[in-house]
C-alpha positions in Angstrom: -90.7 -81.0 188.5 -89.9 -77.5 187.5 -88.0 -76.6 190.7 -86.3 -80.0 191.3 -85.3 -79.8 187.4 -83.9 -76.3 188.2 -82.1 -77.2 190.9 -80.6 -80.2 188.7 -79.5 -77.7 186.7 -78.2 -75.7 189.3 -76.2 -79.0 190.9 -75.1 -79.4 187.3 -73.7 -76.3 186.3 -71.6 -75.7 189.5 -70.2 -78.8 189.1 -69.3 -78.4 185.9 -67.7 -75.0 187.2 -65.8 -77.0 189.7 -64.3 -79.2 187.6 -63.5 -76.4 185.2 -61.9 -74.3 187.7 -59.7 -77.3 189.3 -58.8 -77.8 186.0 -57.8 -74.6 185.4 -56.0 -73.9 188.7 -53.9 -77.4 188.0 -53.0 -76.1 184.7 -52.1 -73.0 185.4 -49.6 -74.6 188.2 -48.4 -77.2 185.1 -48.2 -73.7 182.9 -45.8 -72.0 185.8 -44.0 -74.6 186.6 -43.5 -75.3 182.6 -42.5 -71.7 182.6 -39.9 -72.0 185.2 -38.1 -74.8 184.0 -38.2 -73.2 180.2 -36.6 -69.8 181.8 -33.7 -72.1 183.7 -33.5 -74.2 180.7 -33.2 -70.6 178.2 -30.8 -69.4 180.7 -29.2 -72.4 180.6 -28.9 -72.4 177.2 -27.4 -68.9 176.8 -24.7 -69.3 178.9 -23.8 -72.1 176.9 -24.2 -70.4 173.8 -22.2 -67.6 175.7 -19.7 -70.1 176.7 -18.8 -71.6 173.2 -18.5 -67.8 171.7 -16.1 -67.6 174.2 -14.4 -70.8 173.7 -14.0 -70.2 170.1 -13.0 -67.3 169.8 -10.4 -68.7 172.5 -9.3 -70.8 170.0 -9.1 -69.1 166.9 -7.1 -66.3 169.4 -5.0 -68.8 170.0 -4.2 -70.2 166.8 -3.5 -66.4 165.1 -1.2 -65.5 167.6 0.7 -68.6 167.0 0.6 -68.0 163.4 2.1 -64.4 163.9 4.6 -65.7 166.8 5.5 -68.1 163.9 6.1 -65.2 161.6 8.1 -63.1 163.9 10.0 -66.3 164.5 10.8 -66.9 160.8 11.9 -62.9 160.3 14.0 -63.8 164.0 15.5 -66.7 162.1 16.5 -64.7 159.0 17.8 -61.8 161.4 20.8 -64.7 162.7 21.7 -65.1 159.3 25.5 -64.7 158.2 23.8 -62.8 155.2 22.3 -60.0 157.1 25.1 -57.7 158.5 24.3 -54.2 158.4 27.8 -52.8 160.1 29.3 -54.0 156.5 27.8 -51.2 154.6 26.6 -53.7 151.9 23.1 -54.3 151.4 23.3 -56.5 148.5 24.0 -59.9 150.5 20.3 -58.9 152.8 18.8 -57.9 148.8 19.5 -61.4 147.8 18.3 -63.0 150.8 14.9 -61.0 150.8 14.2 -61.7 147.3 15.3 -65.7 147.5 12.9 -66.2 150.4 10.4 -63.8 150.5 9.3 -63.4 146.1 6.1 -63.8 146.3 6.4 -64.8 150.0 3.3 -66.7 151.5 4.0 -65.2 155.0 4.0 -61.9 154.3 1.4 -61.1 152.0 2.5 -57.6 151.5 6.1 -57.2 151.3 9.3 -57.3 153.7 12.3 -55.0 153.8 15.0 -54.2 156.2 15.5 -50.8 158.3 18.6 -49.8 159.4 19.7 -48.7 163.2 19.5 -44.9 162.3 15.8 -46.0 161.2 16.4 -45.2 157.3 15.0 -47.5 155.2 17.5 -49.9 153.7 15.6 -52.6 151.4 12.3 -53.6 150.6 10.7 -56.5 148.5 8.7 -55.8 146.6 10.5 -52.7 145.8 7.4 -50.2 146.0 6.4 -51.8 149.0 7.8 -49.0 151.0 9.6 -45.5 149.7 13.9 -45.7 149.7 15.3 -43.2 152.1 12.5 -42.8 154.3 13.2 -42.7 157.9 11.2 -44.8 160.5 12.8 -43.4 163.6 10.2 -41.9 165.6 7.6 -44.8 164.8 6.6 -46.5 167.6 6.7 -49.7 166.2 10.2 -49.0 165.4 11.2 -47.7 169.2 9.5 -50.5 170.6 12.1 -52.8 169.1 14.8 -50.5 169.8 14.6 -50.4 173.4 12.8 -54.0 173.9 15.2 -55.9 171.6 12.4 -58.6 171.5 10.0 -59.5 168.3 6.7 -57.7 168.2 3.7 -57.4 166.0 1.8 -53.5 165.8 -0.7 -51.7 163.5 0.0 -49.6 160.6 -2.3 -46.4 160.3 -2.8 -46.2 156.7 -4.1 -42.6 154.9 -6.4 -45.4 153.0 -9.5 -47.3 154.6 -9.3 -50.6 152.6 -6.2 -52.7 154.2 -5.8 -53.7 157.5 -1.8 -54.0 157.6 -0.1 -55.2 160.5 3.7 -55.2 160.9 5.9 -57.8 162.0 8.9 -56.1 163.5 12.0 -58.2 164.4 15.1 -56.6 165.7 18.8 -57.4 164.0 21.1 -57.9 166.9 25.2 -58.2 166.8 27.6 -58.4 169.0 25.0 -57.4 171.8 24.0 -53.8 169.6 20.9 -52.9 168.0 22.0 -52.9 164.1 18.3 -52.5 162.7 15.3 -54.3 161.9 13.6 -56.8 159.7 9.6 -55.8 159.0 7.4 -58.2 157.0 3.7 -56.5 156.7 0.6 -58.7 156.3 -2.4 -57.5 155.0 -5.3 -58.6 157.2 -8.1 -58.8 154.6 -6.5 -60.4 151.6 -7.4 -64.2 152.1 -9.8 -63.5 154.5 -7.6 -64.9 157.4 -10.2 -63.5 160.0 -13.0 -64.3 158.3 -16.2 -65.1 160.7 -16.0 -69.2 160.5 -18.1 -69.3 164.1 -21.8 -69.4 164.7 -22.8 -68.8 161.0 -24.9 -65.4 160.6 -24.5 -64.5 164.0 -21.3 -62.6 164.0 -21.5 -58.8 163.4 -17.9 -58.3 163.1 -14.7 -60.3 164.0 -12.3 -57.6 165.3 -8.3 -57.5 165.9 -7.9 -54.4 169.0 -4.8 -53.6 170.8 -4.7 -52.2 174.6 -4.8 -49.0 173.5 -7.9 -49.5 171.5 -6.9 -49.5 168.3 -8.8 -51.3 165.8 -6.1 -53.4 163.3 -9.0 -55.2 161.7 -11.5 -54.3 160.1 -10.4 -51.4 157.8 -14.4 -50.1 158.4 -16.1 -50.8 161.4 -20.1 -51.9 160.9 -22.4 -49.2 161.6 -23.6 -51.1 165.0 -20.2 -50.7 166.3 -19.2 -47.1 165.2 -18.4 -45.3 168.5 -17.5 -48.3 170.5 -14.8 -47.4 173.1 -12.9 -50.6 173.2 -10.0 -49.4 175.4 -13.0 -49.0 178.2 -14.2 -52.7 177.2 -10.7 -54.3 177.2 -9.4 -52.2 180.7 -11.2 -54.6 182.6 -10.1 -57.8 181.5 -6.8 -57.4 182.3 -5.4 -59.3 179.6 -7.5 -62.5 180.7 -10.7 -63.7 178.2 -13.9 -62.3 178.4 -17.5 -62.1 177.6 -20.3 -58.9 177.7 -23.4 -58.3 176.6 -24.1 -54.7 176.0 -26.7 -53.7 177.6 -26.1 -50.2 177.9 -24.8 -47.7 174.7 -25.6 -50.9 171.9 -28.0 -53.0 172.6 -28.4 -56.9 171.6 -24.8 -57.3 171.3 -22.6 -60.0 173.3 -19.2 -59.5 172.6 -16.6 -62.0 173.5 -12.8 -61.4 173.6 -9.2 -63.6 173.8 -5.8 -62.2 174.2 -3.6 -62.9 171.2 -0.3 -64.3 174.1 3.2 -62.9 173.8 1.6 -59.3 171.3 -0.5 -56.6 172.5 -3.9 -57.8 170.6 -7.2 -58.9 171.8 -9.8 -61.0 169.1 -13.1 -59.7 169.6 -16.0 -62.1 168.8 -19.3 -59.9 168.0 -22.5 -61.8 167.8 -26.0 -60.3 167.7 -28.1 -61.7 170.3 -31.2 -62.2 169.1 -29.4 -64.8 166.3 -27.1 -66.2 168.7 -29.7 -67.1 171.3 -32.7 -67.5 168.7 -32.6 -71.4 168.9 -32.4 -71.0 172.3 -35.4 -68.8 172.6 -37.4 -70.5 169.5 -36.9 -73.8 171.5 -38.6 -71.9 174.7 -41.4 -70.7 172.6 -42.2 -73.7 170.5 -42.1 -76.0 174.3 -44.3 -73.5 175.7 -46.7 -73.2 172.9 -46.5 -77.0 173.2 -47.0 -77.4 176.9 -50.0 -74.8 177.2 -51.9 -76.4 173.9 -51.5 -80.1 175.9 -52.7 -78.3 178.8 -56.1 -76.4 177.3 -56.8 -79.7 174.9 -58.5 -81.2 177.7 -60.2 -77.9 178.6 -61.3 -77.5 175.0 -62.6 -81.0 175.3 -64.6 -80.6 178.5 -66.5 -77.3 177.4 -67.3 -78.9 174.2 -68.5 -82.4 175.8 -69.7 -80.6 178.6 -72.2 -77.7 176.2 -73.3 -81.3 174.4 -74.2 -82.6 177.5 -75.7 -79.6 178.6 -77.9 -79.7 175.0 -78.8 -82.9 175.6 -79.9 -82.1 179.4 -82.2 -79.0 178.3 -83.5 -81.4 175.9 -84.3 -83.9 178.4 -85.6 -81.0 180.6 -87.7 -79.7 178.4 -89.0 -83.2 177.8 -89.8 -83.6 181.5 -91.5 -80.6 182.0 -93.8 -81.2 179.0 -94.7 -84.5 180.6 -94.7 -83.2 183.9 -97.2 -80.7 182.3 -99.2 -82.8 181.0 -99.8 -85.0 184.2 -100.3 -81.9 186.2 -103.0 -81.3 183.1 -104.5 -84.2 183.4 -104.6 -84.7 187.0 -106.6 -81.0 186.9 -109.1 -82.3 184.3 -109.5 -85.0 186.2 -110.1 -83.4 189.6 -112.0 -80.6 187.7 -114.4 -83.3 186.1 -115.0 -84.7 189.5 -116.0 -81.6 191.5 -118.5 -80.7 188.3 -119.8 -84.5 188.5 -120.2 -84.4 191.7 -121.8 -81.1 191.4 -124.2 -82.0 188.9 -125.2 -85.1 190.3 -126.1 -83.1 193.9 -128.1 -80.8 191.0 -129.8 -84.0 189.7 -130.9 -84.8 193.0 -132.4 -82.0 194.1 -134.3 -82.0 190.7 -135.5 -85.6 191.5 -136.7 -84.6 195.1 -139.0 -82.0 193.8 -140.2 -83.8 190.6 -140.8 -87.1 191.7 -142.8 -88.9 194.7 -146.3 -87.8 195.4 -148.2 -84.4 196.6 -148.0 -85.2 200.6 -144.2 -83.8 202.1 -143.8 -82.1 198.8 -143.0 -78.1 200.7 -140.5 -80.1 203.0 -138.7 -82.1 200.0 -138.9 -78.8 198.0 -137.5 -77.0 200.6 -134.5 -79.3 201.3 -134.0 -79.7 197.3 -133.7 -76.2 196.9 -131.2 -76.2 200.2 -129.5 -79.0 198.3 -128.8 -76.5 195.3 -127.9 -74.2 197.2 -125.1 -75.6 198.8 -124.0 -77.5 195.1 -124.4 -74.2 193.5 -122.1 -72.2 196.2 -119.4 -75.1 195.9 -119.3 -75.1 192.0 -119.0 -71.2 192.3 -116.2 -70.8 195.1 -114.3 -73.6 192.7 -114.7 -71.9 189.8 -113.6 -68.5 191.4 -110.1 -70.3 192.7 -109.9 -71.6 189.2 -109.6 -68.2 188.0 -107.8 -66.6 190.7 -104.9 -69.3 190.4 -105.0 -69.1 186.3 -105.0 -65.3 186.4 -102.1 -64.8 189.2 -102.1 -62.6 192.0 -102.1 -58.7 192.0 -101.8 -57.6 195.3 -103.1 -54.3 196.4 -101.3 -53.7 200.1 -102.8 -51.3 202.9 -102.0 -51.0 206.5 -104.1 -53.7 208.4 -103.9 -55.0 212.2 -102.5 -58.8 211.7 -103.8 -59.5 215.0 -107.6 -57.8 214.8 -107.7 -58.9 211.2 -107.1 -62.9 211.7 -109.9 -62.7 214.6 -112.6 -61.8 212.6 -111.6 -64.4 210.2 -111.3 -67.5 213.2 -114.4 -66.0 214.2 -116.2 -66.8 210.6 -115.3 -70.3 211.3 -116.4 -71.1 215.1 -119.6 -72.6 214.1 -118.1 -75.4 211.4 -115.8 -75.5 214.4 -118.6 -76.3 216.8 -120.3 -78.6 214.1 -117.2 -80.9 214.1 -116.5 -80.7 217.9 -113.2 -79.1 217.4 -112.1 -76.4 219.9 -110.5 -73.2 217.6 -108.1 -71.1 219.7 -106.8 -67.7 218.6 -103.2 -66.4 220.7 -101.8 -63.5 219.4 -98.0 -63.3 221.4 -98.7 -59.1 220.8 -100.8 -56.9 219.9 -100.7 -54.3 217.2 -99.5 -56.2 214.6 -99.1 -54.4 211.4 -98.5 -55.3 208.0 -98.9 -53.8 204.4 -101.1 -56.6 202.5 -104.3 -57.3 200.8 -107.0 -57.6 202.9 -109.0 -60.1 200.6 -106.1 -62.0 199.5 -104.7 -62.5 203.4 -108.2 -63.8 204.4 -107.8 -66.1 201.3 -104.8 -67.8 202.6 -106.5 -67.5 206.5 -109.4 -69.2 205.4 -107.6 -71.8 203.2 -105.5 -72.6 206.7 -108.3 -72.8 209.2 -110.8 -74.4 206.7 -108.2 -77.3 205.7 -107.0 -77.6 209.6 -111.3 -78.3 210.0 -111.2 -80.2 207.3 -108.7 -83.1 209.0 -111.5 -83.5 211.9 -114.4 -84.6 209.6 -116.0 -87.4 210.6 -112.9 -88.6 212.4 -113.4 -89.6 216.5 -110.2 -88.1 218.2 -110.0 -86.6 221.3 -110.0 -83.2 222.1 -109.3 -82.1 218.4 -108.1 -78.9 218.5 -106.8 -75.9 216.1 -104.5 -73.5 217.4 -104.0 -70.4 215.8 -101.1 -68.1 216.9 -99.6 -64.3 215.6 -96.3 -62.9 216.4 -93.3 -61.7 215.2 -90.0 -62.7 213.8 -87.6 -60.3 213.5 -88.6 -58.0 210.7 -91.9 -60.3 209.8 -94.8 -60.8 211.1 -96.1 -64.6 211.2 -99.4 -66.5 211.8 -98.8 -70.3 212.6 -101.5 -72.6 212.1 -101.6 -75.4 213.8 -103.7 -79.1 214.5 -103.5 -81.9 216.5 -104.7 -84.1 213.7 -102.7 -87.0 212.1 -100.2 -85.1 209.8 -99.6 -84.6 206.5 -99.1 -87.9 204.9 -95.6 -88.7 203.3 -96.4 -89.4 199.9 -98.1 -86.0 199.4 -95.4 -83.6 202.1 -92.5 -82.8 198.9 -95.8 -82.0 196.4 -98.0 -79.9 199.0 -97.9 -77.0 197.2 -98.1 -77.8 193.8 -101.2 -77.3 192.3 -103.6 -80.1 192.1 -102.0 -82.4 194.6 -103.9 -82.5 198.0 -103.9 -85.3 200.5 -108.4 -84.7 201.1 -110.4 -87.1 199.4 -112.3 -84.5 198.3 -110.2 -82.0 197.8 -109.0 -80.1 194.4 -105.4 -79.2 195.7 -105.9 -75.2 194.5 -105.5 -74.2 198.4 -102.4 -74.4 199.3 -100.6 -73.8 196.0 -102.6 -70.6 195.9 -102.4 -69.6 199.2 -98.1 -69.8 199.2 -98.9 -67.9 195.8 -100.4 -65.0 197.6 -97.8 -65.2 200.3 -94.7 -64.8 198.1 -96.7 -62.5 196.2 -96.6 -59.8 199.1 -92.6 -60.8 200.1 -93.4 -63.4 202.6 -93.6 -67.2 202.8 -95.8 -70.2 203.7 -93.9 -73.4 204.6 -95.3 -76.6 206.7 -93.2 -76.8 208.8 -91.5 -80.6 210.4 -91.6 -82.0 214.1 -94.0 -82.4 216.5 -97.5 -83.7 215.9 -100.1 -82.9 213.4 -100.1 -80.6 210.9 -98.5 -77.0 211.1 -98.1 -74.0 208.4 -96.5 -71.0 208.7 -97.7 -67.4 206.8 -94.9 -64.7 207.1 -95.6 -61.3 205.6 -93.4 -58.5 206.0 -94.3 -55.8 208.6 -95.2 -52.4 207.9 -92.4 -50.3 208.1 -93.1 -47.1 210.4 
């Protein structure tokens, strides 16, 4: 019961190990897979987040330029006016028109005034807006309308980093010539007109950047962008929208851009990366985190129901082997108390032979009593000897012996029960010189047991020709003695148990034998097995050969 519950054991663990690792194998596949459709779904998702950066900032690109195309249109409209005539040498009818349209003017949030063809300043509302009598000649803003003769908007260095101005510049045109100009400034951060209204808290900046790379909003760049070269970011868009991350220089930046149509601006949209593709990556980590937990539930599961089940099967083990024990007990008290009965009654007889019955035959009686006693008293010794060797275990204490020589002598102790039984014993040695390291006493133990049980099948019985052959040879680095009868077999109901202890298939016998004998055998490195097929009965001793 001990080995088959072993090997039950055995079964059950690597099955249990199989399933696990199935398991695992299938989940790990579910994990990749689950992993691969996350990635293509988070890249999915940032080129869509990428995508509406770009579209809005599209939009709101497109709806400042039309406010300032609006604006140059309205300072374009008040240029055509009969009021504004700058060859007349009066400036009061263009005073009046500035300060009836543009007092506290909602399109031009910082003033408007008019410059003449020479440059000089003529008139500016409000008044301080810009300094009487200064001359705009050589700014570019102011050359750029001169030879173009078309509306523009630029930016306005100021010596002060708190406004973002940009000017409106619309030249005054009559009779075909270049008279002068009408400017309306706007400052960019007063009403927060550019304002980050997209992608709440992702924005680092919104920026306003001509071609040149000018920045016209903000007045102070964020720390994350100081040292940006824009002209080198805007070169390659070619006046078409765009979208980058920056992967090099800054990093975690996308930064998408839109032409302002018909000026010389670009919008710049400036999100940081990990807010603007957080949902998209917190929606990736709270899936996975999902998909693996569904996938190692069931894992978790398993081990636990599978250590109860292993609990419960030790328990049951345990419980087996006890009452396996205990049988195996009992079935040795029981064969122990028979072989002392029997013992003691061939004692008592022996005792009644010599005490009973009258004077004449008494030597004779006496002499087979004491024979009797003999024999009884030998038998309840050898038993009690294998008792002890079996509960004590087996020591051995190898030297170099001849196999072949050695199993001779010990056939040749048994010839004459051989004889007495009519059975013919035949010793065939394949070679000679057969060496092995063992115990001498505890080989001829297991010999003995062999040749005395093989006897032990012909007692009594009537066959023909019984017959014991024992052979010695070698198997590649072992040397083996088979033992073999022609004698009915080893019965089935006793072949799986042989070699437990206290199981024999003799009516008569204690079942010590053969459990000690395979004892002995596995005690020096070798093996005894019965081995299947043919007729009778046949065991097989290996023991390791001496090694020259």
């Amino acid at each position: 019961m001990g080995a088959e519950g072993a090997s039950l054991s055995v079964v059950h663990a690597r099955f249990a190990r199989a399933v696990i690792l199935i398991y695992l194998g299938t989940a790990a596949i579910a994990v990749v897979l689950l992993v691969v459709v996350l990635a293509t779904d988070l890249t999915h998702q940032k080129n869509l987040a990428r995508e509406t950066l770009l579209l809005e900032t599209e939009v709101r690109a497109y709806y400042l330029g039309r406010n300032l195309r609006q604006l140059a249109s309205e300072l374009t409209r008040l240029g055509l006016r009969s009021e504004v005539n700058l060859l007349d040498q009066n400036v009061e009818p263009e005073r009046g028109l500035l300060r009836l349209t543009h007092e506290r003017s909602a399109f031009f949030n910082v003033g408007v005034a008019v410059v003449g063809a020479d440059g000089v300043l003529v008139w500016s509302e409000p008044e301080n807006f810009l300094p009487r009598g200064r001359t705009y000649e050589r700014e570019n803003w102011f050359q750029v309308a001169l030879r173009t003769r078309r509306p523009l908007v630029a930016p306005v260095q100021r010596e002060h980093n708190e406004s973002s101005l940009l000017y409106v510049v619309s030249p005054i045109i009559r009779n075909g010539l270049f008279t002068g100009a009408l400017l309306g400034a706007i400052d960019l951060t007063l009403g927060g007109g550019l304002d980050p209204e997209i992608h709440p808290g992702a924005h680092g900046a919104d920026l306003l950047v001509n071609r040149e790379g000018q920045v016209a909003y903000p007045p102070q760049l964020p720390d994350l962008l100081a040292g940006m070269r824009w002209r080198e970011l805007l070169d390659p868009a070619a006046g078409e929208p765009f979208i980058k991350d920056m992967a090099a220089g800054i990093r975690g930046l996308v930064i998408a851009g839109a032409p302002l149509h018909d000026t010389d601006f670009f919008l710049l949209s400036v999100a940081r990366s990990e807010i603007l593709f957080g949902p998209a990556r917190a929606r990736l980590v709270t899936r996975l985190g999902s998909g693996t937990a569904l996938a190692l539930f069931p894992i978790v599961m398993f081990v636990f129901l599978l250590r109860r089940s292993f609990r419960i099967f030790e328990r049951s083990e345990e419980l087996a082997l006890r009452g396996e024990r205990l049988r195996m007990l009992g079935e040795a008290v029981n064969l122990i108390a028979h072989e002392v009965k029997n013992s003691l009654n061939g004692l008592r007889v022996g005792l009644d032979l010599m005490l009973q019955g009258d004077r004449t035959g008494l030597e004779g009686r006496q002499r087979q009593a004491i024979g009797g006693l003999r024999t009884e008293i030998e038998r309840l010794s050898n038993f009690t000897t294998e008792l002890l060797s079996f509960s004590k275990g087996v020591v051995p204490r190898p030297v170099s012996i001849d196999l072949t020589e050695f199993v001779r002598k010990v056939v040749d102790l048994h010839r004459d029960a051989a004889e007495r039984e009519g059975v013919i014993l035949d010793v065939s040695p394949e070679q000679s010189d057969l060496r092995v390291r063992a115990d001498p006493s505890l080989v001829h133990v297991v010999i003995a047991n062999l040749i005395g049980n093989a006897l032990d099948v012909f007692a009594g019985s009537h066959s023909d020709s019984p017959r014991v052959t024992v052979r010695m040879g070698r198997h590649g680095d072992a040397a083996v003695v088979r033992v073999t009868d022609n004698g009915p077999g080893v019965a089935d109901s006793v072949r799986a148990r042989l070699f437990e202890p206290f199981v024999t298939g003799k009516p008569s016998g204690v079942g010590i034998g053969l459990a000690m004998s395979r004892r002995i055998a596995r005690a020096h490195g070798g093996d005894l097995i019965l081995e299947t097929g043919g007729t009778g009965a046949s065991f097989l001793l290996t023991l390791p050969s001496e090694r020259p």
